[in-house]
Structures are given as C-alpha cells and as structure tokens.
C-alpha positions in Angstrom: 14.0 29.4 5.5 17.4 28.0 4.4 20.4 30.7 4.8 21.1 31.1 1.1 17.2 31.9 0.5 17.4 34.7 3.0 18.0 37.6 0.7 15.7 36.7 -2.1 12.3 38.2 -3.5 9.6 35.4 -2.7 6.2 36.2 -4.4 3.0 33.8 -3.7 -0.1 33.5 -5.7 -3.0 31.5 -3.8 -6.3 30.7 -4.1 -7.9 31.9 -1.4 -10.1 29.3 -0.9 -7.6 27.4 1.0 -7.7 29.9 3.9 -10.4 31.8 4.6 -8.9 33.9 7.5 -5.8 34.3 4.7 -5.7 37.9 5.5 -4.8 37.4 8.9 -2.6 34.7 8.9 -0.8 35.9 6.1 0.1 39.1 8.0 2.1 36.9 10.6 4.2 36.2 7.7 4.6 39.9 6.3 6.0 41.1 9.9 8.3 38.4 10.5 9.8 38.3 6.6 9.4 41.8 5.4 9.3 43.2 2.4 11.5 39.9 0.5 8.2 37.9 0.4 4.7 39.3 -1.0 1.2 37.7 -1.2 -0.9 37.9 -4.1 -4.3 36.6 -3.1 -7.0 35.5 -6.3 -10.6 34.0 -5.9 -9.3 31.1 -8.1 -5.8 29.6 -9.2 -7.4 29.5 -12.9 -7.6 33.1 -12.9 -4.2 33.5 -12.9 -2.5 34.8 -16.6 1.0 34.3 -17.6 1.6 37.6 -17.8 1.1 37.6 -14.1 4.0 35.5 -13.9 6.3 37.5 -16.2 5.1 41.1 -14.2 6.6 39.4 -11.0 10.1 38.6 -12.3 10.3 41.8 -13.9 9.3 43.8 -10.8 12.6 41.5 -8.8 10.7 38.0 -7.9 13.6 35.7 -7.6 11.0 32.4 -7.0 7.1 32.8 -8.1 4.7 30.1 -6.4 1.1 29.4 -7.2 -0.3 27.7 -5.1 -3.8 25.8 -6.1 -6.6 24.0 -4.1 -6.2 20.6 -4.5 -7.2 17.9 -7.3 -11.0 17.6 -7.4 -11.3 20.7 -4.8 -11.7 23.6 -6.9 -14.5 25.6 -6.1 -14.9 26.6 -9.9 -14.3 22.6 -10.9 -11.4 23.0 -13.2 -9.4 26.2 -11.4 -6.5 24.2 -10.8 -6.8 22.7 -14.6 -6.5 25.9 -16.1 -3.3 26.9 -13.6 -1.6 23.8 -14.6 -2.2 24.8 -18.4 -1.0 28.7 -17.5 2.5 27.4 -15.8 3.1 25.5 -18.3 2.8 28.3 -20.6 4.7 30.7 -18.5 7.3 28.6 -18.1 8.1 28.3 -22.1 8.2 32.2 -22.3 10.2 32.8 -19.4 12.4 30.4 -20.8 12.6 31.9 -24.3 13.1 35.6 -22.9 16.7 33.2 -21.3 15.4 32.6 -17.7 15.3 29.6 -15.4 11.5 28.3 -15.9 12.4 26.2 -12.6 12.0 29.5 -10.6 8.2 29.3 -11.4 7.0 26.9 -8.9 3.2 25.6 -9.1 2.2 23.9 -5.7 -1.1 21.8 -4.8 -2.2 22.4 -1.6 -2.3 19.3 0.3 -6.4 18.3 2.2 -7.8 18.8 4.0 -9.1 22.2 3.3 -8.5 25.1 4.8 -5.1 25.3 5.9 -3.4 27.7 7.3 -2.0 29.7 5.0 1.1 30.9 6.7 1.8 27.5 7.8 1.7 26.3 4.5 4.4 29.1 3.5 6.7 28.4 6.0 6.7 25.1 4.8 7.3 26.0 1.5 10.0 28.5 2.7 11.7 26.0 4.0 12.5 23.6 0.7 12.4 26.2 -1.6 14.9 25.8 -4.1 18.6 27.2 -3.9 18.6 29.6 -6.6 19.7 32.8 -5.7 18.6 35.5 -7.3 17.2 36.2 -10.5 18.9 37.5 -13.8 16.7 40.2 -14.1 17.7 41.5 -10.4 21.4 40.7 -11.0 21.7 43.5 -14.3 
C-alpha cells in the first residue's frame, strides 16, 4: 500500500463467490491492516444498494470498492449487471451531496475463479488512488 494511502478508511464490498475460504483469508488482511480497512462480504455483487455506498462514507470510508465476479461468471447471471447499474447510481448522488464519485471504485475480478481474496486486496491496495481522505472525515 502506497505511503500516502496509509492512514485512510478502505472499505470492500465482494461477492463472495470469488473466495470461498473468504473468511479466512480475509482475516490475514484484518491483522496486518487493522481497523483502516473493513470487509463487507454479500452472496452477490447485485445485491448491493446505493445506499450501501452512501452508509460507508458517512460512517469515515475514504475509498469504497466493489468488487464483482467477472463478466459472464455471476452465479445469479446478471449480479454484476445490476452492480454496474448501482455504481453508476451512487456515484451521481455522491456527487450531488459535493463528493468525489472517483472514491467509489467498482472492480471485476479477474478468472479464473476463486481467487484469493486477500491477494486480490493487496493488489488493489497497492494502486489504489491517491486521495486522501474524505470530506466527510475532514469536517
């Protein structure tokens, strides 16, 4: 994880079907990183709802991910459709409450399936955009 990145709220939304032992390897993560990163797990990308989005800034996410299965993989067939359509959403009303929709980041798991969850994270971790942190947690 670059230096700058070091002091900022991380928050992950996954499918879980990418990693079935997700619980596990997710934990390697958690002890390293502490509390700056958290992991939200869901059955399906598609499930996810804007608001989901708009909770994590508000309770200090500085960068949101969601990270879908990739194209054609979905377990429910159009999961990752319908989390394409919900970023996309998010992003106009985290823009028009005034902040950066860049800091919601929507990421398609790369196959084969599964990966290692905590693996793909780091990798993440390590080009995630120089922002700093949020509005909400500078007021």
């Amino acid at each position: 994880m670059s230096a700058n990145n070091n002091d900022l709220q991380i928050y992950f939304f996954f499918c879980q079907q990418i990693d079935p032992d997700q619980d596990a390897n997710r934990r390697v993560l958690e002890k390293e990183l502490g509390p700056r990163i958290k992991f939200f797990p869901l059955p399906c990308s598609g499930r996810i709802e804007p608001l989901h989005f708009l909770r994590a800034f508000e309770s200090g996410a500085d960068l949101v991910y969601l990270i879908t299965c990739p194209e054609r993989a979905c377990r429910y067939q159009q999961g990752n459709e319908r989390a394409w359509k919900r970023v996309a959403f998010a992003r106009k009303l985290i823009e028009e409450i005034g902040l950066d929709p860049e800091r919601l980041i929507l990421e398609v798991a790369l196959p084969p399936l599964p990966r290692r969850i905590d693996f793909l994270i780091r990798e993440l971790l390590d080009r995630a955009p120089q922002k700093g942190q949020s509005l909400l947690r500078r007021l």
